[in-house]
N, C-alpha and C positions, 0 to 999 in steps of 0.2 A: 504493500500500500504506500504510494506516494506523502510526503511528507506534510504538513499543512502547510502554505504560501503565509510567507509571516511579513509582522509588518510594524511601522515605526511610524506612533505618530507624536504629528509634531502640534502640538495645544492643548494642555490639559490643567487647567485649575484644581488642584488639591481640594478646594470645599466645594465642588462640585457642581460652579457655573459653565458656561459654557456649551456652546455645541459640540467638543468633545467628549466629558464627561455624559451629558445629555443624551445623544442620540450612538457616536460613534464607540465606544465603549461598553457602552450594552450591548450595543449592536453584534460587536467584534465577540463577544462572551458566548452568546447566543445561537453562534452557529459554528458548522462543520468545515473541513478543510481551510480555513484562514484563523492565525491566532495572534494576539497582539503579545508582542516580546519588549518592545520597547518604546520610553517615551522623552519627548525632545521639549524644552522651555526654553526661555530666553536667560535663563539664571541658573547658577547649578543648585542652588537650596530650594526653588522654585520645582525641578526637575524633578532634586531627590524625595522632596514632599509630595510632586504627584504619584512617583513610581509607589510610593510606601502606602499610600492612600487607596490605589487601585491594585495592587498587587503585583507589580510589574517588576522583574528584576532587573532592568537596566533604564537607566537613566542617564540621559546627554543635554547639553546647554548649547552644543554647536549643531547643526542640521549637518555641517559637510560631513563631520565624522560619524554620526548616525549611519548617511548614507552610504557611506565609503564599508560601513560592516559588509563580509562577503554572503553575510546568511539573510541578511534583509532584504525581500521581494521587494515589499510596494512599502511605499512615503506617503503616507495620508497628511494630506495639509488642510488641517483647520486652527487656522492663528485669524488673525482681522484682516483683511483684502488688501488693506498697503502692503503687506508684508508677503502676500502670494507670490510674487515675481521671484522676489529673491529666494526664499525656499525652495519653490519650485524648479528654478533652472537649477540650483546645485542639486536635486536631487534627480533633474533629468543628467544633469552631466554625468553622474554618476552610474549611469547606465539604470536606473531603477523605475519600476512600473509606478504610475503615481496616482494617487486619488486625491482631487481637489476641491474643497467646497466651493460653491457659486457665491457669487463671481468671480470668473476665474482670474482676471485683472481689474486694478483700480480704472484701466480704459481697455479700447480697443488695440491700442498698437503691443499694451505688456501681453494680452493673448495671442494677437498675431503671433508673439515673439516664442510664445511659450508653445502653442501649438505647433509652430515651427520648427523647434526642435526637436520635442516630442516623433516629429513624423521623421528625422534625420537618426536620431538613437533608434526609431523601432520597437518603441516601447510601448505597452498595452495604456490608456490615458482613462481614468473615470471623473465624469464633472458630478459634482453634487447636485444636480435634480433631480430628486429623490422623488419626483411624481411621476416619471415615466417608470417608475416599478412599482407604482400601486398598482394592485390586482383591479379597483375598478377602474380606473383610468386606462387601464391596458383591455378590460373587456369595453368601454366606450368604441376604443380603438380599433374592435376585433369586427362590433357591432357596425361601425360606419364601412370599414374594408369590406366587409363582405353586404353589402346592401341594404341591410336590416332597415335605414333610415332612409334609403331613395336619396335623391338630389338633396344637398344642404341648400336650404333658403334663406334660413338667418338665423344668427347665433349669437346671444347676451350674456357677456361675462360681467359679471360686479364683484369687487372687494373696497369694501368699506371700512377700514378698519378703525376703533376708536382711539385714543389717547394722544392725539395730533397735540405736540407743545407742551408734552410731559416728557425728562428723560430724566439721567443721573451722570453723575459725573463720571462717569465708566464707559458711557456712549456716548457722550457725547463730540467725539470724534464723527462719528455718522454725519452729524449738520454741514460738515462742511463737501460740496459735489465732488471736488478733488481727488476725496480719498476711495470714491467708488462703491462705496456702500452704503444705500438708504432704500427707502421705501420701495422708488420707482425702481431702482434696479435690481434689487432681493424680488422684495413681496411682488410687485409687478411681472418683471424679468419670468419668475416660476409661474407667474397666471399666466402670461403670452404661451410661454412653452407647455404647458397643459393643451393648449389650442389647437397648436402645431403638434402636439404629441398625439392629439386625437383626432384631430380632424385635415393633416397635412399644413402646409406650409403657407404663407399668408404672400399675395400675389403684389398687393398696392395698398398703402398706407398714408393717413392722414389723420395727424397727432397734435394735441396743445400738453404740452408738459410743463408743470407750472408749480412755485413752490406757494403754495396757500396761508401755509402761519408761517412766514420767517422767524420768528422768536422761541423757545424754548427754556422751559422753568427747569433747574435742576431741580429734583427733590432732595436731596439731600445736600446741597449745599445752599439750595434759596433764590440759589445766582440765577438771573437771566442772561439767556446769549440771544444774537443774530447767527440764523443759519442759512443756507442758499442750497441747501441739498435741496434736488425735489421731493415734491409729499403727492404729487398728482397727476395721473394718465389718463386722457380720455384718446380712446381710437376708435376712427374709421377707417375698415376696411375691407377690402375681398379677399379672399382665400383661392389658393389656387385652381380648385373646383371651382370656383363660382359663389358658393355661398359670399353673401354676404355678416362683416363681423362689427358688434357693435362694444368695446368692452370701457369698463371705467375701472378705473384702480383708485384711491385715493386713501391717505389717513387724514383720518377725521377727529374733531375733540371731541363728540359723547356719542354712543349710541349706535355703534355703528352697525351694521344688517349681516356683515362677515361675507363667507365667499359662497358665490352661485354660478352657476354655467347652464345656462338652458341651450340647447340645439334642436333647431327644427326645421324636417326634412320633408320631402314629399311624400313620405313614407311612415315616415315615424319620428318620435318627438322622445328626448332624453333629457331629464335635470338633475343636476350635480351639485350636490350641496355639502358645508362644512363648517362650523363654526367659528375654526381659523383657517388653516391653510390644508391640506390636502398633503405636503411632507410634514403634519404636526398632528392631524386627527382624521379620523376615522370619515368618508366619506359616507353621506347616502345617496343611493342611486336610485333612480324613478325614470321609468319611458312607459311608453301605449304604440302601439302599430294602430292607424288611423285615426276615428276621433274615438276613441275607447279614453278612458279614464286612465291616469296616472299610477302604477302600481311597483311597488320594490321591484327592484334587478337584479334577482341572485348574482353573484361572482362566482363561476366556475370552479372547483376545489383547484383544476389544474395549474391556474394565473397563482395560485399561491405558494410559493416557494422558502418562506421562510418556518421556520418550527412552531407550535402554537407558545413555546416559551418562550420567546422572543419579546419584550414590552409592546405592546401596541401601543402607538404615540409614535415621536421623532425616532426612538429605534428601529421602529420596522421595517419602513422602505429603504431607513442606511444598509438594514442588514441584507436586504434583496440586491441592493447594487453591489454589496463587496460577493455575496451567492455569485453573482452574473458576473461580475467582475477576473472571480477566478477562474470560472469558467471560462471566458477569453482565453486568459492568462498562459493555463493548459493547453486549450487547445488551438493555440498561435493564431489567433482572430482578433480582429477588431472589437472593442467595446460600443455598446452605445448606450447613451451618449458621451462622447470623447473627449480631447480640447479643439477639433476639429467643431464639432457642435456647437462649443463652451461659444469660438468664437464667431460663429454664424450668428447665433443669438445676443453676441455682442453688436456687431452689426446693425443686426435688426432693432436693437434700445438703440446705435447712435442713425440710425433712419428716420425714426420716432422722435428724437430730439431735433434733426437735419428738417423735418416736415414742421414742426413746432417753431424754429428757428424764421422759416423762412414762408411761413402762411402756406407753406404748395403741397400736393398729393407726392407720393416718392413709387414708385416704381420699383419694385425689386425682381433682378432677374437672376435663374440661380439653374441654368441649365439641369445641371444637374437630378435637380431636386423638384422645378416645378414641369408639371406636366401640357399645364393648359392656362398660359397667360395672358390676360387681357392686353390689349393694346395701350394703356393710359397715360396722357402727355401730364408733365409735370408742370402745372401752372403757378404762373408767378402770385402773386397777394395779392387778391382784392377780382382778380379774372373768374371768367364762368368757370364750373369746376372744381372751384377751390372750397372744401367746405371741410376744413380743419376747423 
């Protein structure tokens, strides 16, 4: 019997914040063939208190020498998004298979960079969108491929989220756009890719991206700041089928409705729903074939891959991408999704900001990937057409 694929991650808080601790550590406990050996901090007391805390017997301050171990498969990076680039390229240089959380850069040009390498080493790549290994998101998936739904005719995504203009002095690094991680490109970023994961790739867009409360109260220090991250996404657009898509993202201060995805087809009609996010809780699924009433969507037993001891929550679907992940790994194949992905879906947030910038529809063309593109000219601000 082959050995389990082991792995060195690099972010782990000793009292047990974080999306390390949280999702990828259970995650890694919970299941077969992959096992976590080692863990990497920015400090070596930092390090040795997470090692001792989770159980782990080694502990490193530096990522190069982590990676440089000859028994370490895969680099799992989850530290804050500034700090992706540099982890990541020492742990591609180092020849090692890497798992990243989203986003996979503070911009577009650090994924370029990293993807790029990635494809030059030959190394198996996983991004953290943990929603293309939910079991329902993947039978939506199964259900639109195979016709269940007929022609998509329009599709409404909303996430609403509440506590816009609350943070602490711990995130407060998010406020500022630079550093590439906030609302619109997390929580947003994962709702687009839901989209495109389930109903294909989105053909032409037109987008207002806009930061709604610039200010933010710490709680625990009092302090007010100015932030310029954005907090809001509204999109129009078509899908490379044809459907048309209508979605809103925003954080909101009270009250806010959480996440939905209704899709509807000439055929049949499906709603997605979740309290918070879909890599965070537990979906419910609802469709009808015609005008029939709304009723549960079993999940297939087979879409589920992970052990029933596994935490349901942020554990689950980490644990399905590293299941899939290895499987790659073994059987010398591509992952998906990739930093190939990471960075198309980069792309596609700065398209959405390029259309928000400049009042016009954007055109995306992507041989590859889309099958059936509209023709659509890109109009300047204020001409017919334009209805960003």
């Amino acid at each position: 019997m082959a050995r389990p694929l082991r792995v060195g991650l690099v972010g782990a808080d000793a009292t047990g914040r974080g999306w390390g601790p949280v999702a990828h550590i259970p995650a890694l406990r919970g299941i077969e063939g992959v096992e976590l050996v080692a863990l990497c901090t920015s400090r070596p007391e930092s390090a040795s208190a997470a090692a001792a805390a989770y159980g782990v017997d080694r502990a490193y301050h530096d990522v190069g020498e982590m990676a440089a171990e000859p028994d370490i498969d895969i680099v799992s990076v989850v530290v804050r998004v500034p700090h992706h680039h540099q982890v990541v390229m020492a742990a591609l240089e180092a020849g090692k298979h890497v798992f990243c959380e989203w986003p996979l850069g503070s911009n577009l040009a650090e994924a370029q960079q990293m993807a790029a390498l990635a494809r030059e080493k030959g190394v198996v790549t996983a991004i953290g969108l943990q929603g293309r290994h939910d079991p329902r998101l993947t039978h939506v998936k199964e259900l639109h491929d195979e016709g269940w739904l007929g022609e998509i005719v329009s599709v409404n995504v909303s996430l609403l989220a509440g506590g816009a203009g609350t943070s602490d002095s711990r995130s407060a690094w998010m406020g500022r756009a630079d550093n590439g991680a906030n609302f619109v490109t997390i929580a947003a970023g994962h709702t687009i890719d839901y989209v495109t994961y389930c109903l294909g790739p989105v053909a032409e867009v037109s987008a207002s991206v806009a930061t709604q409360v610039p200010q933010w109260q710490l709680a625990d220090s009092g302090e007010t700041i100015d932030v310029d991250a954005p907090d809001t996404v509204l999109l129009n657009g078509t899908l490379a089928g044809g459907g048309l898509l209508s979605l809103h993202a925003a954080s909101v201060p009270f009250n806010g409705s959480n996440w939905r995805m209704e899709i509807y087809g000439t055929e049949g009609t499906i709603v997605a729903s979740t309290p918070v996010l879909p890599q965070i809780s537990p979906i419910t699924l609802e469709g009808a074939r015609g005008d029939g009433p709304l009723s549960q969507l079993p999940t297939p037993e087979r879409l589920v891959v992970v052990p029933e001891d596994v935490p349901h929550g942020p554990a689950r679907n980490v644990a399905a991408g590293y299941v899939r992940m290895a499987a790659a790994i073994k059987d010398e194949r591509r992952f998906d999704p990739d930093f190939d992905h990471a960075r198309e879906l980069h792309e596609l947030l700065e398209a959405l900001q390029h259309s928000s910038d400049t009042g016009s529809a954007v055109t995306l063309h992507d041989p590859n990937r889309v099958h059936r593109l509209p023709h659509v000219h890109t109009n300047p601000p204020g001409q017919p057409g334009n209805h960003a």
